[in-house]
N, C-alpha and C positions, 0 to 999 in steps of 0.2 A: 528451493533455494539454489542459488547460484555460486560457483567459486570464482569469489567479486575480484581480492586480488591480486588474482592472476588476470586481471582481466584486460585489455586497453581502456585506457581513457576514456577512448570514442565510444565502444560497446557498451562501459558503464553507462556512461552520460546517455546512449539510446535504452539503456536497462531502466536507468532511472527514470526519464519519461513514460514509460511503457505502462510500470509502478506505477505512478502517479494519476497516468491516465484509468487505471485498475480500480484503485483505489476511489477516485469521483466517480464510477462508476456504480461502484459497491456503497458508495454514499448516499448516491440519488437515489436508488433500489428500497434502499432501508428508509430514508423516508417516504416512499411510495408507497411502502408496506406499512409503513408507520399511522397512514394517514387511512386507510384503510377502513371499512364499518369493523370488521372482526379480523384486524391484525394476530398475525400466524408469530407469535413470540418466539417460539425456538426456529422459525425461520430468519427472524429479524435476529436474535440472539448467533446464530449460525455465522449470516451475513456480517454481522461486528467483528468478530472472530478473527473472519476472513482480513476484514478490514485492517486491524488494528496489526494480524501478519505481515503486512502489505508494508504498513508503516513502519513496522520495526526494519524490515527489508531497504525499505528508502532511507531508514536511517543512518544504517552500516553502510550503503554506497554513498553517503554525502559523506561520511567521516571517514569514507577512503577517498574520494575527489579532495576534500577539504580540513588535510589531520592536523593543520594550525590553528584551526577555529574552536576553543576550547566549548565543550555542551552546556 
């Protein structure tokens, strides 16, 4: 995790795509695993994990970009 901010605008906004690009990453993976003859569950379980860090992370940087936008 990062300390978001303190951070510039510019760096977040490159933080946040980086995220997001992470994230579709760790999406496709899990359903490639998914799809699988004998899907590896606490790998797929592991990979969500990851995921869903990911997303909380992009969450706190859009509601630092964006702290008018009520959730």
């Amino acid at each position: 995790m990062i300390d978001a901010p303190f951070m510039s605008e510019e760096a977040l906004l490159a933080r946040l795509a980086e995220l997001k690009q992470e994230h579709a990453d760790f999406d496709a993976a899990v359903q490639a695993l998914a799809l699988s003859p004998l899907p590896d569950m606490m790998v797929i379980g592991r990979l969500k994990r990851k995921k869903l860090a990911l997303k909380d992370e992009i969450s706190r940087i859009e509601d630092i970009l964006n702290p008018d936008i009520p959730a």
